[in-house]
C-alpha positions as CSV (number, residue, x, y, z in Angstrom):
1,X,-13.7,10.8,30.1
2,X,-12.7,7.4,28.6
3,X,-9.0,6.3,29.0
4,X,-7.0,5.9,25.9
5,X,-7.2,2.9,24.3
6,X,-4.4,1.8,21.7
7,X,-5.6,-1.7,20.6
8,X,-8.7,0.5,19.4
9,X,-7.0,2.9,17.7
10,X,-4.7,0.6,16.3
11,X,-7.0,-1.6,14.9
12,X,-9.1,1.8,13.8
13,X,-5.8,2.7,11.6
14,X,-5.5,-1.1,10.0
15,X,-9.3,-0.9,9.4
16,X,-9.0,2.2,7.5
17,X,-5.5,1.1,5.8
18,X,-7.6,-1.9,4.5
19,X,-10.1,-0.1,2.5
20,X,-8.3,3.3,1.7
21,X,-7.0,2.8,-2.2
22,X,-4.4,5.1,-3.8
23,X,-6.7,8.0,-5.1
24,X,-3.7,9.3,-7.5
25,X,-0.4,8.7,-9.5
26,X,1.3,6.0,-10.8
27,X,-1.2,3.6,-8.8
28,X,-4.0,5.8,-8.8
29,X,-7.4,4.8,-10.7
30,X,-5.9,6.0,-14.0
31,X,-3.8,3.1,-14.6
32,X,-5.1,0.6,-11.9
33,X,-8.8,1.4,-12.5
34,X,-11.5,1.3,-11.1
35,X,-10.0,2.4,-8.1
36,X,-6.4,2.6,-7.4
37,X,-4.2,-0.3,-5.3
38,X,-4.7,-0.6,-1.7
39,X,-2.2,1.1,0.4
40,X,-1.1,-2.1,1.5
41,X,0.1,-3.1,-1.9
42,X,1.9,0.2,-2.3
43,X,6.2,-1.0,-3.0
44,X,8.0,0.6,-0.1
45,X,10.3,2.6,-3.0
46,X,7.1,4.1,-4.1
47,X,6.4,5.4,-0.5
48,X,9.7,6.5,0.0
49,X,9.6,8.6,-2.6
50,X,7.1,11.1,-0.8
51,X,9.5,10.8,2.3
52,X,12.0,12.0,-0.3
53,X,10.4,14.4,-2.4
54,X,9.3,16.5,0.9
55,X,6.7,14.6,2.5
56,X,2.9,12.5,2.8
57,X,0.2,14.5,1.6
58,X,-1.7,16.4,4.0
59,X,-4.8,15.0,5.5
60,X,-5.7,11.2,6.7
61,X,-4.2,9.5,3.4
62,X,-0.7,11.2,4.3
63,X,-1.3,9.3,7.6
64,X,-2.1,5.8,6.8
65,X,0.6,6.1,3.8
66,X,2.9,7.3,6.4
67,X,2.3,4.4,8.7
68,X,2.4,1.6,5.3
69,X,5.7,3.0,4.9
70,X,7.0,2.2,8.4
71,X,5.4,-0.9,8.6
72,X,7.1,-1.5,5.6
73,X,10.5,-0.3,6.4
74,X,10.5,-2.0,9.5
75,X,10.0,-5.4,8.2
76,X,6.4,-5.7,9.2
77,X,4.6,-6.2,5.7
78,X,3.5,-9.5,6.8
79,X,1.1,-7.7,8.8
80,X,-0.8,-6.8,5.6
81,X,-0.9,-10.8,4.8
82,X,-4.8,-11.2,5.7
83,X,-5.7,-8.3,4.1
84,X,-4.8,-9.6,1.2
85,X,-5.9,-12.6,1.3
86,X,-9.2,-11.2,2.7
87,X,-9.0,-9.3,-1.2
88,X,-8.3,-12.2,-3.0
89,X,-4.0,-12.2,-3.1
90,X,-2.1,-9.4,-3.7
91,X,-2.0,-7.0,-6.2
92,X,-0.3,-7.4,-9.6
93,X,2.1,-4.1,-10.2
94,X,4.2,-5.2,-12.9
95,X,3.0,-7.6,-15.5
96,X,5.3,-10.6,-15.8
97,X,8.4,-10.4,-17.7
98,X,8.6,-11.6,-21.3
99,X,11.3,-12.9,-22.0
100,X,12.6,-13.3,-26.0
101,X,11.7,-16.8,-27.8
102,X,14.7,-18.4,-28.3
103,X,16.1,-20.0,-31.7
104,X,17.5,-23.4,-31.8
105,X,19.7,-24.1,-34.5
């Protein structure tokens, strides 16, 4: 039997957390097509919600979101920093604010 090895597993979860996308909702493929922002990119309100609203889905997504959220909450989103630069930059949620032309008179 092989002893347990954290680093691995670690590095396992941040593997996974790297290439899982958000499969549903508000940054789910329908509005950030073709496939949904990377957990990573997820705003930590978003993921509180669940925490709110009873819980992480079930399964291995309800996992890694679960662990984006602490990482987040604990100040650690820097973590995610090579990820996105591995992706090209991080992902644009919002578009930019517009703000009204101004008159000069």
């Amino acid at each position: 039997m092989l002893p347990y090895d954290l680093a691995a597993h670690m590095a396992a979860d941040l593997a996974d957390i790297e290439r899982t996308r958000m499969p549903f909702g508000k940054f789910g493929p329908a509005n950030y097509p073709p496939y949904g922002v990377p957990l990573y990119d997820l705003p930590a309100e978003y993921l509180g919600w669940f925490v709110k609203k009873g819980g992480f889905p079930k399964g291995r997504l309800g996992e890694l979101l679960r662990m984006v959220h602490q990482m987040k909450v604990d100040g650690s989103d820097f973590a995610f920093d090579e990820m996105r630069r591995r992706a090209g930059g991080r992902t644009v949620l919002f578009p930019p604010k517009r703000s009204a032309p101004r008159s000069f008179k």
